[in-house]
C-alpha positions in Angstrom: 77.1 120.9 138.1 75.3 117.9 139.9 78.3 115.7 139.5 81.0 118.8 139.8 79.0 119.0 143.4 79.0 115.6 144.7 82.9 115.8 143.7 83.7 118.5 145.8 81.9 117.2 148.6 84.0 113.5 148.5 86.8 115.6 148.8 85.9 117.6 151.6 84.3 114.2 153.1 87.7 112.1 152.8 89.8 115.4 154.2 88.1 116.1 157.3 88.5 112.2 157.8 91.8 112.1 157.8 91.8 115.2 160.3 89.2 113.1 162.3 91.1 110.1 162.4 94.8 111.4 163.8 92.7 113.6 166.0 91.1 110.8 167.4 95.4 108.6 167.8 96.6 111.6 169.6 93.6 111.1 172.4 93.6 107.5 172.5 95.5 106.7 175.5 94.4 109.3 177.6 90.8 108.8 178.8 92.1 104.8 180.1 95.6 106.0 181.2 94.6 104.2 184.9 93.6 101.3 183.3 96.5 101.3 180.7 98.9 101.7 183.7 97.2 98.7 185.4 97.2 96.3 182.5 100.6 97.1 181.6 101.9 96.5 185.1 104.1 100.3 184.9 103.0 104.1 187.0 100.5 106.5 184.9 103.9 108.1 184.2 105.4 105.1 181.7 101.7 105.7 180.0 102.4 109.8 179.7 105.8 108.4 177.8 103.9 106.2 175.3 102.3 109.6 174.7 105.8 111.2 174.6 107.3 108.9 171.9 104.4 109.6 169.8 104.2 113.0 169.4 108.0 113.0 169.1 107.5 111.3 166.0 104.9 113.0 164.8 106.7 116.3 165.4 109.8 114.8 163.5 107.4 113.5 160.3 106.2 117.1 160.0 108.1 118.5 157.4 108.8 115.3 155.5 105.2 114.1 155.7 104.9 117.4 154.1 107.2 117.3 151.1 105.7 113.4 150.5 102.2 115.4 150.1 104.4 117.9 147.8 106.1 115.1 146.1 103.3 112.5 145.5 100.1 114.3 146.1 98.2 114.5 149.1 96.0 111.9 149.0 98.3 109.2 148.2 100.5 110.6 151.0 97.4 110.5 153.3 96.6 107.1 152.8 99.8 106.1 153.4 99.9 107.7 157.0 96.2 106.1 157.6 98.1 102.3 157.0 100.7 103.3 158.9 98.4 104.3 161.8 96.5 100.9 161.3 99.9 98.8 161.4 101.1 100.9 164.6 97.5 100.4 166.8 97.7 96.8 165.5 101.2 95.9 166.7 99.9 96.9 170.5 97.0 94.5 170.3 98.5 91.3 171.3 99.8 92.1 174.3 100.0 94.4 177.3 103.9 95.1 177.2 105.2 98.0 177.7 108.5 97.6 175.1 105.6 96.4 172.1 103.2 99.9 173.7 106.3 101.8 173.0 107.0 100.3 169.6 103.2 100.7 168.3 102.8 104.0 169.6 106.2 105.2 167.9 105.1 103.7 164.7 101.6 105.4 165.3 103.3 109.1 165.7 104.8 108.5 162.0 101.3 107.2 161.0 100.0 110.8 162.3 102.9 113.2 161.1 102.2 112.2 157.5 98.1 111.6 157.8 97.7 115.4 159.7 99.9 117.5 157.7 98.8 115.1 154.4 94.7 116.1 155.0 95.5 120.0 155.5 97.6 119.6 152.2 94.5 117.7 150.2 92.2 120.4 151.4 94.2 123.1 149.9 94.6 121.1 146.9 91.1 120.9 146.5 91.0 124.6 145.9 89.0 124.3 149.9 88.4 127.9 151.2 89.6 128.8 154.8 86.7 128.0 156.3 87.2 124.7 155.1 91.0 124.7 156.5 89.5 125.6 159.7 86.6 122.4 159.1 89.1 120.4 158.8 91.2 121.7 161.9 88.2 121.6 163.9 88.0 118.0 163.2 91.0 117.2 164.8 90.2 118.4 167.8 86.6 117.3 167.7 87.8 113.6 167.3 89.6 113.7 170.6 86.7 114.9 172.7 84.1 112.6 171.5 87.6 110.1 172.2 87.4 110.8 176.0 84.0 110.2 175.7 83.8 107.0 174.1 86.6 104.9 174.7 86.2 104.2 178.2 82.9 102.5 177.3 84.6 100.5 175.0 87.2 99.7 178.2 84.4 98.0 179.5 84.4 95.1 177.0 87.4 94.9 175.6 90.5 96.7 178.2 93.5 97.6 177.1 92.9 97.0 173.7 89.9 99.7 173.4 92.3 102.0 172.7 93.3 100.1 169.8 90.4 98.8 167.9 88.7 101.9 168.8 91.2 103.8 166.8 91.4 101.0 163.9 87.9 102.2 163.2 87.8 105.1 162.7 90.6 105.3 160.6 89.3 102.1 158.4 86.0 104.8 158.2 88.6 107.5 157.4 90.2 105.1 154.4 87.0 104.4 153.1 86.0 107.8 152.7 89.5 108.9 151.5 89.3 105.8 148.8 85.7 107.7 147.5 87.3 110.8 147.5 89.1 112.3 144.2 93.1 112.3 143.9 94.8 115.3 144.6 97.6 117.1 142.0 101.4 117.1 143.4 102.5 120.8 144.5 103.5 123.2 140.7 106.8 123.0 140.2 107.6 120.1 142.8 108.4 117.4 140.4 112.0 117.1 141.9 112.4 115.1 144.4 114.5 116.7 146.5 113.2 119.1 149.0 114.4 122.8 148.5 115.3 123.8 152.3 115.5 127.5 151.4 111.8 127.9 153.4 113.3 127.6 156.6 114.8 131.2 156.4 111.4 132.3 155.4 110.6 134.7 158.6 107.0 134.5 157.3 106.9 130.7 158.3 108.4 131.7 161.9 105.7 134.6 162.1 102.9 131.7 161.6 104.7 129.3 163.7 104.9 131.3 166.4 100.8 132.1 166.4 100.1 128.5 165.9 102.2 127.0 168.7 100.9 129.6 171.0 97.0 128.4 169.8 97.3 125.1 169.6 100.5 124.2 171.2 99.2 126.1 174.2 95.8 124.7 174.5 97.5 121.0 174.2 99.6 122.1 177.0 96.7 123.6 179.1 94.3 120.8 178.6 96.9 118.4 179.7 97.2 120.6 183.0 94.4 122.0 184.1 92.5 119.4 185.4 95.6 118.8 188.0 95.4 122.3 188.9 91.8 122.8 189.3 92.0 119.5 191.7 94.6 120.8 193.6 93.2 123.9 194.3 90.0 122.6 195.7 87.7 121.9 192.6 86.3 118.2 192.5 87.5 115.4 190.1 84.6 116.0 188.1 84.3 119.4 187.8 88.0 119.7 187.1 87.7 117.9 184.0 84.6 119.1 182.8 86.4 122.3 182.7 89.2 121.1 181.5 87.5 119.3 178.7 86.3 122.5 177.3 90.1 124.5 176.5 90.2 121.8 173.8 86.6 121.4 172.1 85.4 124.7 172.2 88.5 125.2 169.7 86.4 123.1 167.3 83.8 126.1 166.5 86.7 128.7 166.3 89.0 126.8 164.2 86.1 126.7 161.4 85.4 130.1 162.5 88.6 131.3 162.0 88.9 130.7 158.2 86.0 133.0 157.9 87.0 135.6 159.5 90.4 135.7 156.7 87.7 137.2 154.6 87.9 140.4 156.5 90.0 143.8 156.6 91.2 143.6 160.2 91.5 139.3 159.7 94.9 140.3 161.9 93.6 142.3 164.4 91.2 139.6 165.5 93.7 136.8 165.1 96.3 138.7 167.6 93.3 139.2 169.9 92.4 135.9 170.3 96.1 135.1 171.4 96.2 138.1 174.4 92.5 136.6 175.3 93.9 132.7 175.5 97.3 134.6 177.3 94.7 136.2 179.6 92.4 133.5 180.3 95.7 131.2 180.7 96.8 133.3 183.7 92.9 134.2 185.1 92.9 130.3 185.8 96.0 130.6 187.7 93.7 132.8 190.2 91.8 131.3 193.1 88.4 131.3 191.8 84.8 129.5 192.4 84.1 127.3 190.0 81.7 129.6 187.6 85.0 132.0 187.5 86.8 128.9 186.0 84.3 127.7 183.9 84.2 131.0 181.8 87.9 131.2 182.2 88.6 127.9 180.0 85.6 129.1 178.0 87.2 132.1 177.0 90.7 130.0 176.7 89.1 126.9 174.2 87.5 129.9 171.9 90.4 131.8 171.3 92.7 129.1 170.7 91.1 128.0 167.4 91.0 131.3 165.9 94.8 131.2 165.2 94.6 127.9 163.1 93.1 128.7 159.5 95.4 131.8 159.2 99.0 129.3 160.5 97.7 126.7 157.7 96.9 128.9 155.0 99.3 131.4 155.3 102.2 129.0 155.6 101.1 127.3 152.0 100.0 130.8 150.5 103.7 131.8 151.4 105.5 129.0 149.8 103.5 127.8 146.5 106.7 125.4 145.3 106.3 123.0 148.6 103.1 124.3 150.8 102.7 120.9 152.1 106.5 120.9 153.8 105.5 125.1 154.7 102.5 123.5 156.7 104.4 120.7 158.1 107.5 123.3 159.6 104.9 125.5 160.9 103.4 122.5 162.9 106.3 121.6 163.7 107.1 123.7 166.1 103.5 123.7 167.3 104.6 120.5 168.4 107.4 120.8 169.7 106.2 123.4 172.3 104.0 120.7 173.4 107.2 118.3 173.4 109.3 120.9 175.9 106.3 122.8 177.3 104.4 119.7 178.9 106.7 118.6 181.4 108.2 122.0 182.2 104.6 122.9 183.3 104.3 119.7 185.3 107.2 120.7 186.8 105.8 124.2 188.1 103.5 121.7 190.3 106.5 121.1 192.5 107.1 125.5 193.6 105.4 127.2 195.2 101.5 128.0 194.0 101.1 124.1 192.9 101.4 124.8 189.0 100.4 129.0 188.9 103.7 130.0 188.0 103.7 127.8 184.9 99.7 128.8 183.6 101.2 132.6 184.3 104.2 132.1 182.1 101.8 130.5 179.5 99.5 132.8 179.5 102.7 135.6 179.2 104.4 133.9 176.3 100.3 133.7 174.5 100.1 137.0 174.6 103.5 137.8 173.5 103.1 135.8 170.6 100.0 138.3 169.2 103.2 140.5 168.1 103.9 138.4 165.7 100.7 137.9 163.9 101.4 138.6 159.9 99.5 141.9 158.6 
């Protein structure tokens, strides 16, 4: 039982370090942008793009990094994204150029698409629970905050690079604890190796993507936002991102949260309130407001945008046993590609009328919306 215990608990160990550790790459850049922009000799825009390449990629590695999980087990497939993301943060170290920033942050959005969708897939495998789906969600967007937080000390001694070797170590800590962790079985019946695209007319999956991009998606969106829109409606640098900073970690306690709450009769209810909450909180920070009125407004907006996540993840493989990796990856998939469209369509709300309302209001719309869709 001893041994059966300290088993389980590599596996759950290595997982949430793999969640951890593309968490952490899809923060890297931002809390050193100015910096990044100086170094590199381009405008904070060209530093928003490296950030645009990535998450391109990792949106279009979704559904393959989930058939490799399918196809050759999850943690193989997972330790190949976490060498990937070491060879795409090491090709920017040399130099501060903006055609090699492109290259290594391109390289590091494949790293991420097979490493994210890859840890979900080993947790399942692992017979984990959906509380520890929503662990290991959590983790992902834990990793970022404690990101903001961190590298700009490391700017201090090493500049443009912190981004870089910051990120190097934690997934080098992520590989070590994968390497300790226990190998994960390929998906029953997925010994062919070509993928079976019959899931995408699966309206189940489109049910869950559309919760999940309107959680997470949405929050990704807001957080990149919100601190323009608090400044420019009077609230201090500061302030702006302290609020700010919370529509993306409080999602941390209701992503773990969220798994338990699968557990209960009305598990659908709850999840479909949490998405008219977020919708409502998205358009209450639209409002002019003190400060106190914003804090509890991105309070309300961070809890309710984790809820979603445990029941998108373990719905999408529950629904599609023969290739649940590549069921997880399409339902992310879309998640990120909200954030691909949505994020400059927002920005672009900044030039009407209300300095960026009209796009929190049509966020907050589409949020709520999306709660009709919640599977019973």
């Amino acid at each position: 039982m001893a041994r059966e215990e300290a088993i389980r608990g590599r596996a759950t160990a290595g997982g949430i370090a793999i969640g951890a550790a593309a968490g952490w790459n899809l923060a890297a850049l931002g809390p050193v942008a100015t910096r990044e922009s100086h170094a590199y000799g381009v405008g904070l825009a060209t530093i928003g793009l490296f950030v645009t390449v990535q998450f391109v990629l990792h949106m279009a590695m979704q559904i393959p990094g989930g058939h490799a999980a399918d196809r050759w087990g999850a943690r193989r497939s997972s330790a190949a994204g976490l060498a990937v993301l070491v060879v795409g943060n090491a090709v920017a170290l040399p130099v501060a150029d903006p055609a090699v920033g492109f290259l290594g942050r391109a390289i590091v959005g494949v790293g991420t698409g097979l490493a994210f969708i890859g840890g979900s897939d080993y947790i399942r495998a692992q017979g984990g629970s959906p509380t520890l789906q929503g662990m290991y969600g959590g983790s992902s967007v834990l990793a970022p905050g404690i990101a903001v937080a961190v590298i700009p000390g490391v700017a201090r001694w090493t500049g443009f690079r912190a981004p870089y070797l910051s990120t190097i170590a934690v997934v080098l800590l992520a590989a070590v604890l994968l390497a300790l962790a226990p190998d994960a079985p390929k998906a029953a019946g997925h010994a062919r190796d070509k993928l079976d695209w019959s899931f995408v007319r699966d309206s189940r999956l489109y049910r869950l993507a559309a919760i999940h991009s309107f959680s997470f998606g949405f929050s990704v969106i807001v957080g990149n936002w919100v601190v323009t829109l608090l400044e420019r409606h009077g609230q201090s640098k500061t302030a702006a991102a302290a609020v700010g900073s919370l529509t993306l970690l409080l999602g941390f306690f209701t992503r773990i949260a969220g798994g338990s709450l699968l557990r209960r009769e009305n598990a659908s209810r709850i999840v479909a309130a949490g998405l008219v909450l977020g919708g409502v909180a998205a358009v209450v920070l639209a409002l002019p407001l003190t400060l106190p009125g914003y804090v509890a407004a991105a309070t309300v907006l961070g809890l309710a945008a984790g809820v979603p996540f445990a029941r998108a993840f373990t719905g999408a493989a529950a629904a599609r046993p023969d290739a649940p990796g590549a069921a997880v990856g399409f339902v992310n998939a879309w998640a990120a590609l909200t954030v691909v469209v949505g994020t400059p369509l927002v920005g672009l709300t900044f030039s009407l009328p209300g300095d960026g309302r009209i796009g929190f209001v049509v966020l907050g719309v589409l949020a709520a919306l999306a709660s009709l869709a919640t599977p019973r």
